[in-house]
C-alpha positions in Angstrom: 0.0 0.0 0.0 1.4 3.6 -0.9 1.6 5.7 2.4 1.6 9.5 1.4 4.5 11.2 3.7 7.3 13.8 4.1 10.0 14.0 6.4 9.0 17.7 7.2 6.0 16.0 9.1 8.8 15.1 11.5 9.0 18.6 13.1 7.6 19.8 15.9 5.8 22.3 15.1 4.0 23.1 18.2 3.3 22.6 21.8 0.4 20.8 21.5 -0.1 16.6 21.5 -0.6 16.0 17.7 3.0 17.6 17.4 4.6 15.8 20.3 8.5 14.5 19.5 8.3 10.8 18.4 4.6 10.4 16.9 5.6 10.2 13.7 7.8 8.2 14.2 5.4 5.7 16.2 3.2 6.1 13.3 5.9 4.7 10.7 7.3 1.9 12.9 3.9 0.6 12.7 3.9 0.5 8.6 4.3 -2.8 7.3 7.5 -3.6 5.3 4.9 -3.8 1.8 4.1 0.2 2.2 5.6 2.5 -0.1 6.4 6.1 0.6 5.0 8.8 -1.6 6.1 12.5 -0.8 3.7 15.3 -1.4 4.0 18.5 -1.9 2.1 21.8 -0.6 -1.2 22.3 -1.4 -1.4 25.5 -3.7 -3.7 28.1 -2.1 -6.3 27.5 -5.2 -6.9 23.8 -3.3 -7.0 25.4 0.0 -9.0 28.1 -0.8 -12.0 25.8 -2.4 -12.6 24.7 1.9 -10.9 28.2 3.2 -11.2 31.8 3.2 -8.4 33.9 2.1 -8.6 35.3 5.8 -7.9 31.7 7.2 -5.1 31.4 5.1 -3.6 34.4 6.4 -4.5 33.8 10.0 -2.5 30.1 9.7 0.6 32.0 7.9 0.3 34.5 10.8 1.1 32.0 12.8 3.8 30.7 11.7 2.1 27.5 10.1 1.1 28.1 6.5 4.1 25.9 5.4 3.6 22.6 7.5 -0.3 22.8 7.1 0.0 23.0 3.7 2.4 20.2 2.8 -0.2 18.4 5.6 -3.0 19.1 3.3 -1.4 18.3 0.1 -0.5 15.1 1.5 -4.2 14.3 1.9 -5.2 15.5 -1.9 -2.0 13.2 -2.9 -3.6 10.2 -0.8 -7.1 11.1 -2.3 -5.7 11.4 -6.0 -4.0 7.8 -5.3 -6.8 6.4 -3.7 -9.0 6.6 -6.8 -7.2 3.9 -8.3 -5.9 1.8 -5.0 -5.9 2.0 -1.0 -3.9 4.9 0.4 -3.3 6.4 3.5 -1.6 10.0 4.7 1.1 9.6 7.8 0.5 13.8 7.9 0.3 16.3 10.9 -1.0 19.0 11.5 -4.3 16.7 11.6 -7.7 18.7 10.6 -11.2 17.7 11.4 -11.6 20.6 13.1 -10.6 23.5 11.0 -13.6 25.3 10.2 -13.9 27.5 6.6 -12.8 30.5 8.6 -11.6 29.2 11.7 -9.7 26.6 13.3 -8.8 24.9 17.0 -8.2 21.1 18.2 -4.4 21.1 16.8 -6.0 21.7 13.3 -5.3 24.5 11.2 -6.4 23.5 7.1 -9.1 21.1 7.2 -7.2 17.7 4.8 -10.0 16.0 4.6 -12.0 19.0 3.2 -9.4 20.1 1.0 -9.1 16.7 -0.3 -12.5 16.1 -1.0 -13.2 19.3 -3.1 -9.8 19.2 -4.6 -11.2 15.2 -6.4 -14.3 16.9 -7.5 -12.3 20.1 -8.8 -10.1 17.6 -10.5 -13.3 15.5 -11.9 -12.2 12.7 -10.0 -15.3 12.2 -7.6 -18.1 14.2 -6.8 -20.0 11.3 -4.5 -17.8 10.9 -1.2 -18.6 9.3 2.0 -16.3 10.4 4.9 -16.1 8.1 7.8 -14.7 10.1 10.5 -13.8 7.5 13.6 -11.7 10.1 15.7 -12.4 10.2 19.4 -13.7 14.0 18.5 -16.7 14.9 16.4 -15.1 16.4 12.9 -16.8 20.0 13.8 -15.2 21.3 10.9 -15.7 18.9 8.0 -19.1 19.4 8.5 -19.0 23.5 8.7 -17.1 23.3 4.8 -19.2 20.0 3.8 -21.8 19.6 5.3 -24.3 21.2 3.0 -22.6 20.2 0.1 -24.5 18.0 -2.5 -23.3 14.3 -2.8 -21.4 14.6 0.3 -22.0 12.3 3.3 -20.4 12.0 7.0 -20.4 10.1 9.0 -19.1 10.6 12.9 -20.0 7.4 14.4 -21.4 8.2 18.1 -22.3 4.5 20.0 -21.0 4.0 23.1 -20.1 0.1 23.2 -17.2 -0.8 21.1 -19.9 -3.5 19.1 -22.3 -1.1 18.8 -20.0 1.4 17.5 -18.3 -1.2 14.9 -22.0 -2.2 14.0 -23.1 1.4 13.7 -20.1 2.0 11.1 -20.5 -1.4 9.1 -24.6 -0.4 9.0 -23.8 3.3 7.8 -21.2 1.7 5.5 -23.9 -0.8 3.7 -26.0 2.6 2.7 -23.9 4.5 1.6 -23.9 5.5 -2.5 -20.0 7.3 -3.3 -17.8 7.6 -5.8 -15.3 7.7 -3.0 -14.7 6.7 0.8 -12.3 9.0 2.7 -11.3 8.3 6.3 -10.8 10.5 8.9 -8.3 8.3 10.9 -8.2 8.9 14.6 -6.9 6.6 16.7 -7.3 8.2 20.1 -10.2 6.1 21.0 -8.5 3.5 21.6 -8.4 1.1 25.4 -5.2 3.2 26.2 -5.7 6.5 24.6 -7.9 9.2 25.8 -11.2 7.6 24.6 -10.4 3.7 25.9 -13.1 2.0 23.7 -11.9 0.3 21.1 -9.5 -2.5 20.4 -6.7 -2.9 17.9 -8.5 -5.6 16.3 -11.0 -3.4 16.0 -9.4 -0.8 13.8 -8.7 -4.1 11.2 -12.4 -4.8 11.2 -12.7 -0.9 10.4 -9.9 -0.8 7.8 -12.3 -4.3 6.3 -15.3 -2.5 6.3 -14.3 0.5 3.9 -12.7 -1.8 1.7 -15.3 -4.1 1.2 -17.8 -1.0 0.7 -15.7 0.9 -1.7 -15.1 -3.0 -4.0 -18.8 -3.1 -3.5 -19.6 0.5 -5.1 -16.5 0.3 -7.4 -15.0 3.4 -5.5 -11.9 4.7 -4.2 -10.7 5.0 -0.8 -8.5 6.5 1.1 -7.7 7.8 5.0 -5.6 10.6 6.4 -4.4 10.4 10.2 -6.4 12.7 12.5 -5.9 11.6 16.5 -3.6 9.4 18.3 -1.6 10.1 21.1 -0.6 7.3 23.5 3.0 6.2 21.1 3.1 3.0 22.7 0.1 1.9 21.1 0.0 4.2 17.8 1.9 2.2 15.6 0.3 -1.0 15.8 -3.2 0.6 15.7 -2.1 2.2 12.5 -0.8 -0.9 11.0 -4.3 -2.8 12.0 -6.0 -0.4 9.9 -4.1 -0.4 7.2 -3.9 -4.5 7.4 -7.9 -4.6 7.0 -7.8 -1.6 4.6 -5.8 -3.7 2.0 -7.5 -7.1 2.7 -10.8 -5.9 2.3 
């Protein structure tokens, strides 16, 4: 499986936990030795600006950021572009589920998933997406930029048992009508991260499930890391998903 990443993504960036020292590492001892590196480049301000306003962008370059969150979310439109024709996932920080169109908090500062989504259908690529968001955190700001758009569905799954919660995504999954699946790929609710619901296995039964969706609708698919910040337990709960991603 191609994993999109840059060694920039190495920096820390920040003080807060999605830019901690050594998670990105954690994140690619967990790749398995058949995952191929793709590096991206910066998202060009026409992308970001199709999920942004021209304010936003300013206020992220104000701070200092512009550069990292832009490699970040050209990372997911290079893992979305890719995913059209095979699995992919982006190893990319700063995450972004909850950068708003003119806004941002959470450790987010350009919403990937958004920019990614609008960038396939500026590109023709896909206009139908489903975006399964399984981060401990409701992606606030995926639905503020897509939320209203036509053919566009999320999906923030919200059950309380770890069954209930895998059946809840596997029942939303069998629904759904896309041209594409992306993945909002948080693994902070996980038994020893902040959330301390779900398994490992259970992130391989999660990886299955889009797979087996996207060969049933003929679609592509494709995730981008959000959460995840226990670095004991990243790396493997990484490499679960990506196991069931590419079995299907």
């Amino acid at each position: 499986m191609k994993v999109v990443f840059h060694p920039a993504f190495h920096t820390v960036y920040s003080s807060d936990p999605a830019a901690a020292a050594g998670r990105m590492e954690a994140v690619l001892a967990g790749l398995g030795p058949g995952c191929e590196r793709v590096e991206p480049e910066p998202a060009a301000a026409a992308d970001l600006l199709r999920a942004h306003s021209a304010a936003h962008l300013e206020h992220v370059r104000r701070l200092g950021l512009y550069e990292i969150a832009a490699l970040a979310a050209g990372g997911a439109i290079r893992a979305a572009e890719i995913g059209m024709r095979e699995p992919c996932f982006a190893a990319i920080r700063p995450p972004g589920h909850h950068a708003s169109r003119d806004s941002c908090w959470g450790f987010c500062f350009f919403n990937n998933m958004a920019v990614a989504v609008l960038a396939l259908a500026g590109r023709g690529l896909a206009r139908r997406v489903h975006i399964l968001d399984f981060d401990l955190h409701y992606g606030d700001g995926t639905e503020n930029i897509l939320g209203s758009r036509p053919g566009i569905s999320i999906h923030n799954p919200a059950a309380a048992g770890r069954g209930s919660y895998l059946e809840e995504i596997e029942r939303t999954l069998a629904g759904v009508e896309a041209e594409a699946i992306g993945v909002s790929a948080g693994f902070d609710n996980h038994l020893e991260d902040w959330g301390g619901l779900l398994a490992t296995e259970d992130y391989r039964a999660i990886g299955a499930m889009v797979r087996r969706a996207a060969k049933r609708l003929g679609a592509g698919c494709f995730a981008l890391l959000e959460g995840g910040y226990n670095h004991d337990v990243l790396g493997e709960n990484v490499r679960a998903f990506l196991e069931g991603l590419e079995a299907g």
